[in-house]
C-alpha positions in Angstrom: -28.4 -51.0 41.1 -25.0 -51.5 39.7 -25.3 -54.9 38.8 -28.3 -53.8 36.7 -26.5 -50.6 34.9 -23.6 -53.6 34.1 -25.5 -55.8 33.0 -27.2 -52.6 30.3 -23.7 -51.5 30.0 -22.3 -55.0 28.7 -25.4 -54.8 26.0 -25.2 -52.3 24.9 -21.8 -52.7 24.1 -22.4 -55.9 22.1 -25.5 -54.0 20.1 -22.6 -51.2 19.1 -20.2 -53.5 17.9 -22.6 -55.1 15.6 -23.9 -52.0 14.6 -20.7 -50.5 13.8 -19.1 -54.1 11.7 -22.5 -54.3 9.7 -22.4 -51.0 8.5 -20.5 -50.0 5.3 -18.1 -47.3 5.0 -18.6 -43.8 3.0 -16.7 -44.2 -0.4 -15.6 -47.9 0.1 -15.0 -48.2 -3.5 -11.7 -48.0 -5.0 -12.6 -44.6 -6.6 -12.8 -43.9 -2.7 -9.3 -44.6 -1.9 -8.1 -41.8 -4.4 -10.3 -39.4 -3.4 -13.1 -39.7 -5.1 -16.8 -39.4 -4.5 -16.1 -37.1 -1.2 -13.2 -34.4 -3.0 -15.7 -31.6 -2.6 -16.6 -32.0 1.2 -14.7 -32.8 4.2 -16.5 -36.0 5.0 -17.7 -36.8 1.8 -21.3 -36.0 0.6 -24.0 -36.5 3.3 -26.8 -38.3 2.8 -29.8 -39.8 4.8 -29.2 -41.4 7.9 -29.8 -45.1 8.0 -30.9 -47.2 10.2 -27.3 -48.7 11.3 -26.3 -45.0 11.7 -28.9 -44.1 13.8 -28.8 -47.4 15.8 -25.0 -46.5 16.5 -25.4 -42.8 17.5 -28.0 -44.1 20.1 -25.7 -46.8 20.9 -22.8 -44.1 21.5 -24.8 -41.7 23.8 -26.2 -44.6 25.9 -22.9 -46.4 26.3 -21.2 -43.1 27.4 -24.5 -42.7 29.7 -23.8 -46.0 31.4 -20.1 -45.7 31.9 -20.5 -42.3 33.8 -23.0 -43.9 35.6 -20.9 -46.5 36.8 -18.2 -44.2 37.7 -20.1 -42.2 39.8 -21.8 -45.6 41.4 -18.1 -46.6 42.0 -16.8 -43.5 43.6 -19.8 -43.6 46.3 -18.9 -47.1 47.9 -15.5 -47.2 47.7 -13.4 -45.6 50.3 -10.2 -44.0 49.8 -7.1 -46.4 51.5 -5.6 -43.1 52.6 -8.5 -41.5 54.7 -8.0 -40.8 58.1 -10.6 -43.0 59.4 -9.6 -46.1 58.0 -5.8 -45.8 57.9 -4.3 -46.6 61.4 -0.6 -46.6 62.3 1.1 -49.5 62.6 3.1 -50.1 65.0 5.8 -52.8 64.8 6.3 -55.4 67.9 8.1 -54.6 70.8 10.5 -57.8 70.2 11.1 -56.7 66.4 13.0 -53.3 67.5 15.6 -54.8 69.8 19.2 -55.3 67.5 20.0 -59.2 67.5 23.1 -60.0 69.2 26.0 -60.2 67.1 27.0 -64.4 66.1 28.4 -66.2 69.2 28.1 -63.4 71.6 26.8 -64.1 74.8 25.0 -61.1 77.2 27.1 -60.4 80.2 25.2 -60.0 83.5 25.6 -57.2 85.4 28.7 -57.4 87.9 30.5 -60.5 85.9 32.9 -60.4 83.1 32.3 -60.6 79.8 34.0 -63.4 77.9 35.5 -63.1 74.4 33.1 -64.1 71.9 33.5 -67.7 70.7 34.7 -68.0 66.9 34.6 -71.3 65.2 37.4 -72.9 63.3 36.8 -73.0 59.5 37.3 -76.0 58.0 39.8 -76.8 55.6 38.0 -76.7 51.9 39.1 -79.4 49.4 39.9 -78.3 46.1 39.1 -80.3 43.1 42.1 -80.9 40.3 41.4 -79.5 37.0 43.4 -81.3 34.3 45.9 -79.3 32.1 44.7 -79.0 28.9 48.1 -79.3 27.4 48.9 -82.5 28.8 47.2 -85.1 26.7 
């Protein structure tokens, strides 16, 4: 049923945008751009309807038709991602929520010692000479 209503929708579409580029505009002589020819009236004088007006008025009902069509069409099968039903908790593993150990620390076992955690000796960086500029 949607894909039909698109598929209308997507037409006429395409009908209104010819029908709006083909027609010519009220005044669209240069006498229009000062003013004239329309001074009297808000819109300018009103005549008959033509055909590309009329086409375009039908055009503009049935393409507002079609949209809330398809929003309506939309909002009954698609689910809200919040809803209770759908959304369940989630729950992070068991081994995720432990704290790692800290870097070269062993566990001690009940009863024993714990040993000092083992560090490791850096090693000695090597630094690069950078010439002196004033000795050339």
């Amino acid at each position: 049923m949607s894909a039909l209503i698109t598929v209308l929708h997507v037409i006429i579409c395409l009908v209104l945008i010819v029908a709006v580029l083909l027609q010519s505009g009220k005044a669209a002589d240069l006498a229009g751009a000062f003013g004239g020819a329309g001074s009297a009236t808000a819109f300018g004088p009103r005549g008959t309807a033509s055909l590309m007006s009329k086409v375009t008025e039908i055009g503009a009902i049935l393409f507002m038709l079609t949209s809330l069509t398809l929003w309506v069409l939309s909002g009954k099968s698609a689910k809200s991602a919040v809803s209770d039903e759908t959304a369940a908790p989630i729950k992070p593993p068991a081994a995720e929520t432990e704290k790692p150990a800290a870097v070269g620390a062993e566990k001690a076992k009940p009863g024993t010692e714990q040993a000092a955690p083992k560090t490791e000796t850096q090693k000695p960086t090597t630094t690069i000479p950078v010439p002196d500029p004033k000795k050339k």
